[in-house]
N, C-alpha and C positions, 0 to 999 in steps of 0.2 A: 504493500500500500504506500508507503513511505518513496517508492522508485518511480511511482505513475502520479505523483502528485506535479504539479509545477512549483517548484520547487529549486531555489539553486543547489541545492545540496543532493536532489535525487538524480537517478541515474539518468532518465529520461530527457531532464532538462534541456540537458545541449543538445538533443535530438530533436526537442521542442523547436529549438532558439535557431540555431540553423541545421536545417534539414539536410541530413549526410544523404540521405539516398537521391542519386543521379534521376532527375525528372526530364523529359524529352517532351516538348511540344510538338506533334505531326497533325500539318496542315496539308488537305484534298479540295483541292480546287474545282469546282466546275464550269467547264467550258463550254457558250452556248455556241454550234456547229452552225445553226443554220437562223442567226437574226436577220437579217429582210426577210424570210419567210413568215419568223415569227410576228413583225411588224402589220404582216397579212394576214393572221389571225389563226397562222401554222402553229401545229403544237412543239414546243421546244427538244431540239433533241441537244441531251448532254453529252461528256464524256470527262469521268473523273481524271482529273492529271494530280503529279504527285504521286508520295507523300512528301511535305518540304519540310525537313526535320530542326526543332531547335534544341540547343541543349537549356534547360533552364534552371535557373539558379534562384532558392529561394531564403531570404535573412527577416529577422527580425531586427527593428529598433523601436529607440522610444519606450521601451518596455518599463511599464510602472506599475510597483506595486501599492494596491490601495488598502485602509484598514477593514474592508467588506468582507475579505478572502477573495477577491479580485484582481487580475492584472489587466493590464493596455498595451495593446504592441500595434505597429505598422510594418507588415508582410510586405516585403518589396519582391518582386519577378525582374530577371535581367535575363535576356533570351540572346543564342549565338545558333548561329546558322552551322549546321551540320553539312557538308558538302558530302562526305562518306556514307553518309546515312540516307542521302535524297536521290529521290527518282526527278531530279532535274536542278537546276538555279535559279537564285531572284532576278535572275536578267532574263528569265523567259518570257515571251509575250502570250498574254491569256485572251481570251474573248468572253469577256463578261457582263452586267446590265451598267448601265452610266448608273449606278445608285443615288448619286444626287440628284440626278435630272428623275429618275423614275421613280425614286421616292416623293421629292417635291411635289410631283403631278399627283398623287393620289393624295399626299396631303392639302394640297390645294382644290379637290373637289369640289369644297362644300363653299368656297370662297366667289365673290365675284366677278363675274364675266370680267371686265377690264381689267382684274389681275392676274387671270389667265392669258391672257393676249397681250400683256406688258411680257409673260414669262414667255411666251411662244415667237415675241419680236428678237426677249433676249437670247434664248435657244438657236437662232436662226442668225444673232450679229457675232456671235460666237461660235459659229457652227457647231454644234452641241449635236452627240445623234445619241440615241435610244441604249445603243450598245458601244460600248470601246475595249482600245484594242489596248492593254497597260499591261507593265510588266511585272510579275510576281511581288518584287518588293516594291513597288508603289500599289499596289491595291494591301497589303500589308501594312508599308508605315508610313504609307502617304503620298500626295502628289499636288500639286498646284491646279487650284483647278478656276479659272477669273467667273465661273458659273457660280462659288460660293459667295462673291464679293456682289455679283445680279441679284440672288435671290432674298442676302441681307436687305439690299437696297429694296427691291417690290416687296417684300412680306418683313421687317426686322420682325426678330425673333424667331423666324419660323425654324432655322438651323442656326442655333448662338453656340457657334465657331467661326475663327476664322483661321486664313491659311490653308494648311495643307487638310486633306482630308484620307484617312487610310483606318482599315479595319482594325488592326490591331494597335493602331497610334498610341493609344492610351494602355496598351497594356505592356508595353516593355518598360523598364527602368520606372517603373509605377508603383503604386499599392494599392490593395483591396481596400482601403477604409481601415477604420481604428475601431480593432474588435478589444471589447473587455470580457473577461472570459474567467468564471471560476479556477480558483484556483486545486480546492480542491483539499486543503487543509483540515477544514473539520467533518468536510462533509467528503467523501471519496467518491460518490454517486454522482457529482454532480461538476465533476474535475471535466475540466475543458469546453463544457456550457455557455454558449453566448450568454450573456447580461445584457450587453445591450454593441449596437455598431453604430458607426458616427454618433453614437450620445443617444439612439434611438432603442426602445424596446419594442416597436411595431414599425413596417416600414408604410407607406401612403400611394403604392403603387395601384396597390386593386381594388376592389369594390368589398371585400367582404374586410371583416375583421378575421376571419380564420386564416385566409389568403395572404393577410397582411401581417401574420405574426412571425417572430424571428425565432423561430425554433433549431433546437441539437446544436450540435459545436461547430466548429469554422470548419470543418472539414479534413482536419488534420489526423485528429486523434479522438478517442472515445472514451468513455466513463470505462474501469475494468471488470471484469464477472461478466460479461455479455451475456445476454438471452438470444436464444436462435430464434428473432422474431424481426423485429425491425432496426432501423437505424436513422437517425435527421440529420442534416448539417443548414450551414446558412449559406448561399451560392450567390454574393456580390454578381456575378457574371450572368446569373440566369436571374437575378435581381428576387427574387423567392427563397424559400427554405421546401426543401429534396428531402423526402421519405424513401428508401430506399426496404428492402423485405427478405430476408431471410431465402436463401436457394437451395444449397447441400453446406455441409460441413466436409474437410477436405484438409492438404498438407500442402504448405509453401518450404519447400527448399528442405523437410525434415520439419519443420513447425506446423501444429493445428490450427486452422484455419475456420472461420465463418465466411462463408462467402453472401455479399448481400447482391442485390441488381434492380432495376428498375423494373417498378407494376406499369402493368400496361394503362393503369390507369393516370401515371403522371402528368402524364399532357391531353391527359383525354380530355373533352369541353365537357359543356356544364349539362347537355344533355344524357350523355353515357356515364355521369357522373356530377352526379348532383352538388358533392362538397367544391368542386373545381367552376365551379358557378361565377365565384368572384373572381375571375383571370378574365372573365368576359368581358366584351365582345367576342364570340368565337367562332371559329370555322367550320372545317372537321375535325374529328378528334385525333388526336397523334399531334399535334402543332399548338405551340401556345405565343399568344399574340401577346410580345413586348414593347410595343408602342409606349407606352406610357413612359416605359425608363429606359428607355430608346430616343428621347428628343421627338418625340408623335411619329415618328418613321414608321412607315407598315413594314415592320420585321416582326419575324418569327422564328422561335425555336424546336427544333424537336430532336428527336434520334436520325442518327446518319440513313441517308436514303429513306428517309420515311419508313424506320424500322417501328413497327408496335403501331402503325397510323393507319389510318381510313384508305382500303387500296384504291378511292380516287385521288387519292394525292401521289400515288406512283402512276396508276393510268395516266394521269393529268400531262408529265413529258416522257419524256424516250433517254433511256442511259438508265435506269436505277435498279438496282438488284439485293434488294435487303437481307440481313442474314443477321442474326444473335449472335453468330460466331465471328463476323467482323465490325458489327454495327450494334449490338447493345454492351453498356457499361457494367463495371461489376466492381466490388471492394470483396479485398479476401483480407478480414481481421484477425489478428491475435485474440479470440477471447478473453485470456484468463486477464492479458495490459488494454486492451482496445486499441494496440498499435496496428494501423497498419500494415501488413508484409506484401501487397503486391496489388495494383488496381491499374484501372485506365478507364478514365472516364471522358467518354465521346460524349459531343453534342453539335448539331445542323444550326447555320445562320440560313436563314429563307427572305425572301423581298418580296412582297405580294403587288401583281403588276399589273395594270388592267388599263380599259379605254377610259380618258380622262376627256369627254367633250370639250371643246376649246384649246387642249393642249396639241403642239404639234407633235408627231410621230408615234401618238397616242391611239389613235382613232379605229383601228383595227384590232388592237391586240387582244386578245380572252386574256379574261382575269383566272390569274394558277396563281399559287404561290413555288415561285422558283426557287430552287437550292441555290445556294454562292456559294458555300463552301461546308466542310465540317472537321474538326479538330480534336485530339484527340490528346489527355495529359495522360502520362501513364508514371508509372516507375517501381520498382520494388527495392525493396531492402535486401542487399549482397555486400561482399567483401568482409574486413572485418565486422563491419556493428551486424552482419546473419552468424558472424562467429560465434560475439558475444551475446547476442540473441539468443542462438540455442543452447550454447554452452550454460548460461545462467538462467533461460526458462524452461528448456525442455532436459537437455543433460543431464543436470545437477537436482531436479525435482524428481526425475525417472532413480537414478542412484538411490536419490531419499528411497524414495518408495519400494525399491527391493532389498535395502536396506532395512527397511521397518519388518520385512516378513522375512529374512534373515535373523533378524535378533528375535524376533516372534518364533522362528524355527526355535533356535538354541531354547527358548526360555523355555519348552517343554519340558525338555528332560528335566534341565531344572530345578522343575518344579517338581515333575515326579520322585527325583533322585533325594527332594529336601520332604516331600513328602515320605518318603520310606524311610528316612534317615527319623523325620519324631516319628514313626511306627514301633521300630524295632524298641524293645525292653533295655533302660539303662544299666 
């Protein structure tokens, strides 16, 4: 108990503090084949490229202890391009949706005619088209685009950034928010438990209160004694808290494992599932609409290839080929610490694209929601710390224990030898 606490003194800590196991980021791109078709109202045909691997590196700072039994840290990510490890380079050229231009227009729907026609003058003095042609690492950490600096100008606010704009911009050399987190001292159940993130105990993204609340740990580590049932964390990135469910029980590396995975019900809507009600507005099931903490963008997340989702959202283009065995996510725990020993947790970014009356190069297209990509953190605990992993949890506990039926052996006789001993007559 004393080892799984947070703790500078326990074993764990610097395991907490910064994270020795090697984590890889792999990004799948998809590439759409055939836009002027789709501009004609042709269904999209993809084709995964990739995987473009990073090595990622995760530290703690800031770490403050409060007198609650609480601490505070800011999780930082710094990500390096693995060139050995990838199926291509960020200097490839992809064919993907102009995400500004195409999210703009459906955010711009509901807005008035003359602001659509200011955006479709400025689309047109920019040559702006539907689909472009960028290369890995600019749809990654960004590119210049003067269509950010138009769209401030006809809607401010509607995208408050400026400069470059790239998917993952925000997540290199960044943090997830300032998680406070039990520590774990008096109470062992409740070690590594969000308290609260940015200063929040519920966040304001959804419509429910159930939706909205910040449940299980940061995703790191877990209370210890597991139950093969469920599991929560809080997922900054998917802007929600993730219940995850018990599958089999199993061995990493020589250590007993839990393995957890996603219900088909996590991204299901509010119809197929009625608690998922407040993530609405919703689609089909399998997809869940992030707008809200997304900057109002019509993005969406789900399982890669629309694994576990409604099969009109694979019908819907051409390239996707779902499978649990390369497309749903899984954590395999240490029961007895709640340490993780082995996970990859996949998740789809989607753009939902449709005809936008008054917008230009809008006019034909059926509304799908198109994949852009899907990403993949993985890593397991190897090298020394699976040494001293099993040496000190699994080793040294199995010794105890055939040790204790060892000396339980010997104490038979014993006993009998001391019992025949006060028998005999003095």
């Amino acid at each position: 108990l004393q080892n799984v606490r947070i703790d500078p003194s326990s074993i764990s800590f610097q395991m907490w503090k910064d994270i020795p196991v090697p984590f890889y980021l792999s990004v799948h791109f998809f590439e759409v084949l055939n836009p002027k078709q789709v501009l004609q109202g042709a269904k999209p045909v993809l084709s995964q490229r990739g995987p473009y691997v990073y090595r990622e590196y995760r530290y703690k700072t800031n770490i403050t202890f409060h007198d609650n039994d609480t601490v505070s840290y800011l999780e930082y990510r710094n990500l390096y391009f693995q060139p050995h490890m990838s199926n291509g380079t960020e200097d490839e050229y992809i064919v993907v949706p102009n995400i500004l231009m195409m999210g703009a227009a459906v955010m711009m729907e509901k807005l008035p005619d003359f602001m659509k026609l200011l955006l479709s003058g400025a689309l047109a003095t920019l040559k702006q088209k539907a689909f472009m042609n960028r290369t890995v690492g600019e749809i990654m950490w960004g590119y210049e685009d003067p269509l950010i600096d138009a769209i401030n100008l006809i809607v401010p606010g509607l995208i408050p950034f400026k400069g470059k704009f790239g998917l993952f911009a925000d997540f290199n050399n960044s943090n997830s928010g300032l998680f406070t987190v039990n520590t774990g001292m008096k109470n062992i159940s409740q070690v590594h438990m969000v308290d609260s993130w940015n200063g929040l105990k519920k966040v304001n993204y959804w419509r429910s209160s159930q939706c909205n609340m910040i449940n299980g740990t940061a995703g790191e580590m877990w209370p210890p004694f597991m139950s093969p049932t469920s599991l929560e964390f809080y997922s900054p990135d998917a802007c929600r808290s993730m219940t995850l469910v018990y599958e089999q029980s199993g061995k990493f590396k020589g250590v007993p494992t839990y393995r957890f995975v996603a219900p088909k019900t996590l991204f299901a809507n509010g119809t197929d599932y009625p608690p998922n009600e407040g993530f609405c507005p919703c689609l089909q099931s399998g997809i869940q609409n992030v707008s809200t903490c997304r900057l109002n963008a019509p993005m969406f997340i789900s399982h890669p290839h629309f694994y576990n989702a409604d099969p009109s959202l694979v019908e819907a283009v051409e390239g996707l080929n779902p499978s649990k065995e390369q497309h749903g996510l899984f954590l395999d725990v240490h029961p007895m610490t709640g340490i993780p020993m082995n996970c990859s947790i996949k998740l789809q970014l989607n753009l939902y694209i449709k005809e936008v009356p008054g917008i230009l190069q809008t006019e034909k297209i059926k509304p799908v929601v198109l994949p852009l990509l899907w990403f993949a953190e993985s890593g397991s605990i190897e090298g020394s710390v699976l040494k001293q992993f099993y040496t000190n949890l699994v080793l040294l506990p199995s010794v105890l224990d055939y040790l204790q039926y060892i000396l339980l052996g010997l104490s038979v006789p014993l006993i009998m030898a001391a019992a025949v001993l006060m028998a005999m007559p003095k």
